[in-house]
C-alpha positions as CSV (number, residue, x, y, z in Angstrom):
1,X,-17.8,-80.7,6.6
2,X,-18.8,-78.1,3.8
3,X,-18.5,-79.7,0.2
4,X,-18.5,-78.3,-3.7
5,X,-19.3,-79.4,-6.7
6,X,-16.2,-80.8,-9.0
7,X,-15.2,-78.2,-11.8
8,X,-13.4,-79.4,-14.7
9,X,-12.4,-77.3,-17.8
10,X,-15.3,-74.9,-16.7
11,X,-18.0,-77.6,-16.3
12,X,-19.0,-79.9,-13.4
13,X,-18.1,-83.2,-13.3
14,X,-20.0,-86.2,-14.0
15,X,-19.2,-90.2,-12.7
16,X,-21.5,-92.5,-13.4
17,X,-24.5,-90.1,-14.4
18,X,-23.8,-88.2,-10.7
19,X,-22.5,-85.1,-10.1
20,X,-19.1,-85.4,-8.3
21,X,-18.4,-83.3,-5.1
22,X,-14.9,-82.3,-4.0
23,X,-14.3,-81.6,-0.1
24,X,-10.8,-81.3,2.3
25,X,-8.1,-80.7,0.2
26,X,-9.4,-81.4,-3.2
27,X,-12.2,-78.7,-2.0
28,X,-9.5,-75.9,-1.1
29,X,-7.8,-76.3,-4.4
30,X,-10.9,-75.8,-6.3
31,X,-11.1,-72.5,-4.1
32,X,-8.4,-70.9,-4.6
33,X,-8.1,-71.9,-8.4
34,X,-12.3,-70.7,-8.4
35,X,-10.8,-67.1,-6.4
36,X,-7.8,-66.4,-8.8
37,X,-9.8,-66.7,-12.0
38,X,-12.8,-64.8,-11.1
39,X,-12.5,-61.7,-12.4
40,X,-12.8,-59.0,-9.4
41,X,-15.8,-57.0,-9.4
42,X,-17.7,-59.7,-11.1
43,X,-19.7,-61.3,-8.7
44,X,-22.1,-58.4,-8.2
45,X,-22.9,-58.9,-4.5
46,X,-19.6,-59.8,-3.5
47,X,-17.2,-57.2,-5.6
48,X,-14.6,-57.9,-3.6
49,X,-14.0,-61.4,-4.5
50,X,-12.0,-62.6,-7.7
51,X,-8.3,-61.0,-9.1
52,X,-7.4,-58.5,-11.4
53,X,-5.5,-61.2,-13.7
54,X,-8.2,-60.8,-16.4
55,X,-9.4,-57.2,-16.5
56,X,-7.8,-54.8,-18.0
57,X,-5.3,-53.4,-15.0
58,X,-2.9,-57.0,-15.8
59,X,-1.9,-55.7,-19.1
60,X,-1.3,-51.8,-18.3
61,X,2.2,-53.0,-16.7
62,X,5.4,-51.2,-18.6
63,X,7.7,-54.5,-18.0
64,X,7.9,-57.8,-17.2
65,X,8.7,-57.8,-13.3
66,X,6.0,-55.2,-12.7
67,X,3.5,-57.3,-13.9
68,X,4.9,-60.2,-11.9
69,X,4.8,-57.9,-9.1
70,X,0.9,-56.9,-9.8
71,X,-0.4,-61.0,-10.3
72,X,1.5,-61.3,-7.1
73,X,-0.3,-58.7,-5.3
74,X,-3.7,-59.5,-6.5
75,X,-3.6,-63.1,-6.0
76,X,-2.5,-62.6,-2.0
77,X,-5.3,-59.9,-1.9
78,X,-7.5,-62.6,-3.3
79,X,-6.3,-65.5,-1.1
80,X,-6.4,-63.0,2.4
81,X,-10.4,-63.1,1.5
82,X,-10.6,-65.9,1.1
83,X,-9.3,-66.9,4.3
84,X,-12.2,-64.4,5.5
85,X,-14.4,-66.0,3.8
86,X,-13.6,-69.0,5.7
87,X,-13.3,-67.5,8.8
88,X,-16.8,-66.1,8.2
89,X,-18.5,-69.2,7.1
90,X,-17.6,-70.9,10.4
91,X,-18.2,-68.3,12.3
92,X,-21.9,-67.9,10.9
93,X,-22.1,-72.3,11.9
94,X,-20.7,-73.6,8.6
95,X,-18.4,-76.8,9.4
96,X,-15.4,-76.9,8.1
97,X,-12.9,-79.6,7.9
98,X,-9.4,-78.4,9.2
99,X,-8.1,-79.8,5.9
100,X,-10.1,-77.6,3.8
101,X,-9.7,-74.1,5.7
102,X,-6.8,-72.1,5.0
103,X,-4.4,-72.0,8.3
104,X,-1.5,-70.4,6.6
105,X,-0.4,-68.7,3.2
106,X,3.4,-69.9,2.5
107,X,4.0,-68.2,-0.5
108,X,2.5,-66.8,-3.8
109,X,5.0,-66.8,-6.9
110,X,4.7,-65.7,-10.6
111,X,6.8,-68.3,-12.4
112,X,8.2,-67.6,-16.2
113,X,7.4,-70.2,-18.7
114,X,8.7,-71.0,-22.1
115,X,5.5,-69.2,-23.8
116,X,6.3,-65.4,-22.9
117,X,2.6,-65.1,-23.1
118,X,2.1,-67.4,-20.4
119,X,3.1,-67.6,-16.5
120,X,2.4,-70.3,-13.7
121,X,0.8,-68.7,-10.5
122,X,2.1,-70.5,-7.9
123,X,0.3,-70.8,-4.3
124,X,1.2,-72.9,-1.4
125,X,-0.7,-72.9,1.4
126,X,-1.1,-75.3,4.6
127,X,-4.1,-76.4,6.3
128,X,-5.6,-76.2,9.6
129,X,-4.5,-79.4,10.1
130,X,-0.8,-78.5,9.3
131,X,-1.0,-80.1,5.7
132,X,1.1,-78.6,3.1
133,X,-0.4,-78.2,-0.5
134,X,0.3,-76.2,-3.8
135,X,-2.1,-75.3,-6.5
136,X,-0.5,-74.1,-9.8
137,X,-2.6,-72.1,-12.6
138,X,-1.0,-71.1,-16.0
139,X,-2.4,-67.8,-17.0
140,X,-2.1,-66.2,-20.3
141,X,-1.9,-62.8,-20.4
């Protein structure tokens, strides 16, 4: 079983003076939220991992639906490596829990909001062990 440490508004989280892990589910949320708002190209040895959704290639889009079209693409680019990453991991004798390792990506959306700055990425994935989850990320762009 692999765990992280717990993120919260940028910062790790603190109970009791201790630093609080996340693993399973809670643990593949915080991965694909930690994938989507990396910005891609950032991590220098690993350039391949992060989204476009805060560089400079989100806001070149001429309308609306093409730029739902490019967070769409970019985030199911993102989440495909991370699903390598996975794969990798246990393949180099990382254990993984089969509630924290991606066994299928359902769907990817770009959902409108009231704020026409702002949309809700949408991601819903289910586990190895055939549980369903969703992680949702407002992004202003």
């Amino acid at each position: 079983m692999s765990f992280d440490l717990k993120l919260e508004n940028g910062s790790f989280s603190f109970k009791s003076g201790e630093v609080v892990v996340v693993n399973d589910i809670e643990k593949l949320k915080q991965d694909v939220a930690k994938i989507i708002i990396t910005e891609l190209g950032s991590v220098r040895l690993h350039n391949w991992y992060g989204t476009t959704l805060l560089g400079d290639a989100i806001g070149t889009s001429s309308s609306r639906q093409n730029l739902k079209s490019e967070v769409i693409r970019s985030v199911s680019a993102a989440m495909n490596n991370l699903k390598l990453i996975q794969e990798q991991n246990e393949k180099s004798g990382q254990i993984l829990t089969s509630k924290e390792v991606i066994g299928s990506i359902d769907d990817i959306d770009c959902l409108d909001t009231t704020d026409p700055r702002q949309v809700i990425i949408l991601v819903k994935i289910t586990t190895r062990s055939g549980i369903k989850m969703s992680e949702s990320l407002p992004l202003f762009l």
